[in-house]
Backbone bond lengths (Angstrom), bond angles and torsions (degrees), N, CA, C in turn:
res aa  C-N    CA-C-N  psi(-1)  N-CA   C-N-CA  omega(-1)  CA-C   N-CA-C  phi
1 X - - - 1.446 - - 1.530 109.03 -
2 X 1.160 116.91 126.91 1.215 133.32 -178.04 1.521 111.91 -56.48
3 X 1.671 139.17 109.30 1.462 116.41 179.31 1.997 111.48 -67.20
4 X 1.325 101.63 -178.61 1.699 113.68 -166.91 1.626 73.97 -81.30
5 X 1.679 106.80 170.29 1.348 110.71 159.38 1.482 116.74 -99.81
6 X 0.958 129.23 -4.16 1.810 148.85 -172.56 2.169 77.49 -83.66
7 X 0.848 130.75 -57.42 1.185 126.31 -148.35 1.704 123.58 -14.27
8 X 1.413 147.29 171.22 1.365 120.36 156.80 1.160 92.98 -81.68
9 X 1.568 120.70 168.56 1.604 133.60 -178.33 1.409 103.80 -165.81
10 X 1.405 126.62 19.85 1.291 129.97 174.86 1.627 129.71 -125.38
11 X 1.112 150.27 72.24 1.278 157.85 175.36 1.612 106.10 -8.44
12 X 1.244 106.86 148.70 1.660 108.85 163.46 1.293 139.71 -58.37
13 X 1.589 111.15 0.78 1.345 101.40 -168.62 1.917 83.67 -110.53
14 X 1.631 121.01 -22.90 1.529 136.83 157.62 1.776 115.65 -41.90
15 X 1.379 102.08 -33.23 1.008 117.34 -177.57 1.891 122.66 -80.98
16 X 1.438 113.49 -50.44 1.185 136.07 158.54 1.504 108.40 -43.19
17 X 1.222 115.27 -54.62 1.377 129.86 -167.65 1.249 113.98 -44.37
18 X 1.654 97.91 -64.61 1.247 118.11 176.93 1.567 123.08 -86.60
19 X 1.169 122.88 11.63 1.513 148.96 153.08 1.807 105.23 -66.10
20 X 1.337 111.15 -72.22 1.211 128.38 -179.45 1.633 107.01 -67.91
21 X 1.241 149.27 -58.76 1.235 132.51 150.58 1.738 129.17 -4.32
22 X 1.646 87.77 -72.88 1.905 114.64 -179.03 1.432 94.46 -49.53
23 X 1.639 130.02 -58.07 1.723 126.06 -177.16 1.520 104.81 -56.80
24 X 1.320 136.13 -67.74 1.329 151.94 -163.71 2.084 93.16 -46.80
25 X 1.247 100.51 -47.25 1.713 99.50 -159.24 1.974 95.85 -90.11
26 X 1.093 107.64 -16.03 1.697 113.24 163.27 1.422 120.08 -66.53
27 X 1.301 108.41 -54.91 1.327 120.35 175.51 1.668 109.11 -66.97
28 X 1.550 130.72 -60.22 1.134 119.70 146.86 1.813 136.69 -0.92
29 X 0.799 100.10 -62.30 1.545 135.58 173.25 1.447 111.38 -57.62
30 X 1.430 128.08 -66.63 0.952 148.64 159.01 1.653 112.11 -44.50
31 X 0.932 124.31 -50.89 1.718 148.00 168.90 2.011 104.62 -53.00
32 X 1.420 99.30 -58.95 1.355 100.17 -174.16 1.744 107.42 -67.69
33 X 1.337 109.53 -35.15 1.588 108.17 -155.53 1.468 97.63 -83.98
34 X 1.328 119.70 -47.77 1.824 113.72 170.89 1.540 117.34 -80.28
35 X 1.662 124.53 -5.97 1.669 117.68 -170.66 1.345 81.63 -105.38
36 X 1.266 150.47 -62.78 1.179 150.49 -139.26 1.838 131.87 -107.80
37 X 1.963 83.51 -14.29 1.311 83.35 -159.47 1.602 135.02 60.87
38 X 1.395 128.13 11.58 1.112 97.57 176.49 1.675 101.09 -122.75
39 X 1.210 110.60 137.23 1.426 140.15 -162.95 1.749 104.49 -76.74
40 X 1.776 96.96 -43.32 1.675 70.99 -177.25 1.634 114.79 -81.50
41 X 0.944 137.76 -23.61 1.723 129.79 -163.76 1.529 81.28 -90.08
42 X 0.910 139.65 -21.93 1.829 125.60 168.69 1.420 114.25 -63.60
43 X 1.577 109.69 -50.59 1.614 96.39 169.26 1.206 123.80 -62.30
44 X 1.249 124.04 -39.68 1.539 135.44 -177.22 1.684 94.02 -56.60
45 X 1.151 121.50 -58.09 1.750 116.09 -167.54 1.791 93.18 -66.17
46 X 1.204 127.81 -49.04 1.503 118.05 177.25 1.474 123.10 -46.50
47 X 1.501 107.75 -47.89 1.624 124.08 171.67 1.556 100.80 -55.60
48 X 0.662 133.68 -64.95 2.152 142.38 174.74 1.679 97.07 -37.09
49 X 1.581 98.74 -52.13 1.840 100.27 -151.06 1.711 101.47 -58.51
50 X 1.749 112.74 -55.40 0.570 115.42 167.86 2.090 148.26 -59.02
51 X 1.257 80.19 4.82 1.693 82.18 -160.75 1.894 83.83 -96.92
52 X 1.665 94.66 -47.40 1.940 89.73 163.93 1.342 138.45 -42.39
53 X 1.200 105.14 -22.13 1.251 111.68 -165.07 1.089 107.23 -97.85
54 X 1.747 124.49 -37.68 1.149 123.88 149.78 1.692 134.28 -57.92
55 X 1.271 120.22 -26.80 1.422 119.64 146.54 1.616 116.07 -48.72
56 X 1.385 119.86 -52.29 1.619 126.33 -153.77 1.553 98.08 -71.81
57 X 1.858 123.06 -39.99 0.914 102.21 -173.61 1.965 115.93 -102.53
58 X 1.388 103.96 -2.85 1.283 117.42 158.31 1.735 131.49 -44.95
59 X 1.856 79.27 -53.06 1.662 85.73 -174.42 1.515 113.52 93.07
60 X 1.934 114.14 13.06 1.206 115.72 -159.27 1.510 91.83 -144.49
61 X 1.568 120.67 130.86 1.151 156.21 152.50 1.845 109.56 -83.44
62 X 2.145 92.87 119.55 1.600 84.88 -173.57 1.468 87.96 -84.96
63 X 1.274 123.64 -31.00 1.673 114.27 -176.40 1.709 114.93 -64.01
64 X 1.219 104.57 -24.11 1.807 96.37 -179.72 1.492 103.75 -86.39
65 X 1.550 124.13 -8.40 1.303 134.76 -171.10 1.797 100.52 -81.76
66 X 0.842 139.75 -46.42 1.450 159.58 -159.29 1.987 94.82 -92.53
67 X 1.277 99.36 -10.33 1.654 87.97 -174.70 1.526 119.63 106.82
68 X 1.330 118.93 -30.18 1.456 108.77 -158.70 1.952 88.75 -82.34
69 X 1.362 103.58 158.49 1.646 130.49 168.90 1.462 105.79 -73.47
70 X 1.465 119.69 115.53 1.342 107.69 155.61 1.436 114.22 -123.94
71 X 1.490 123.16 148.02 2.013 117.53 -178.54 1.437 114.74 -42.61
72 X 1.202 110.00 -25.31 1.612 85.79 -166.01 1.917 101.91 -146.35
């Protein structure tokens, strides 16, 4: 039987990980757009921050979703 792709597929410590990532690449973001001014590598770290954060509190890996193995 084929699993759903929504499924969870990430452990708690997978979860943390990518909890702590999503903050680190927010704050980043935040850092680039008022220290540096520059808008594009701020969106790019926002686009990341957020997509983590939606994994961390999902419980869902788009790379373990597609098949590939990742450590954690």
């Amino acid at each position: 039987m084929k699993k759903d792709f929504w499924t969870c597929n990430i452990d708690r410590r997978g979860r943390m990980m990518r909890l702590t990532a999503g903050l680190l690449l927010l704050a980043a973001a935040a850092g680039l757009w008022w220290g540096l001014q520059s808008a594009f590598w701020a969106s790019g770290c926002l686009a990341l921050g957020l997509v983590s954060l939606f994994e961390a509190f999902r419980g869902w890996c788009v790379v373990r979703a597609f098949g590939l193995k990742t450590p954690l």
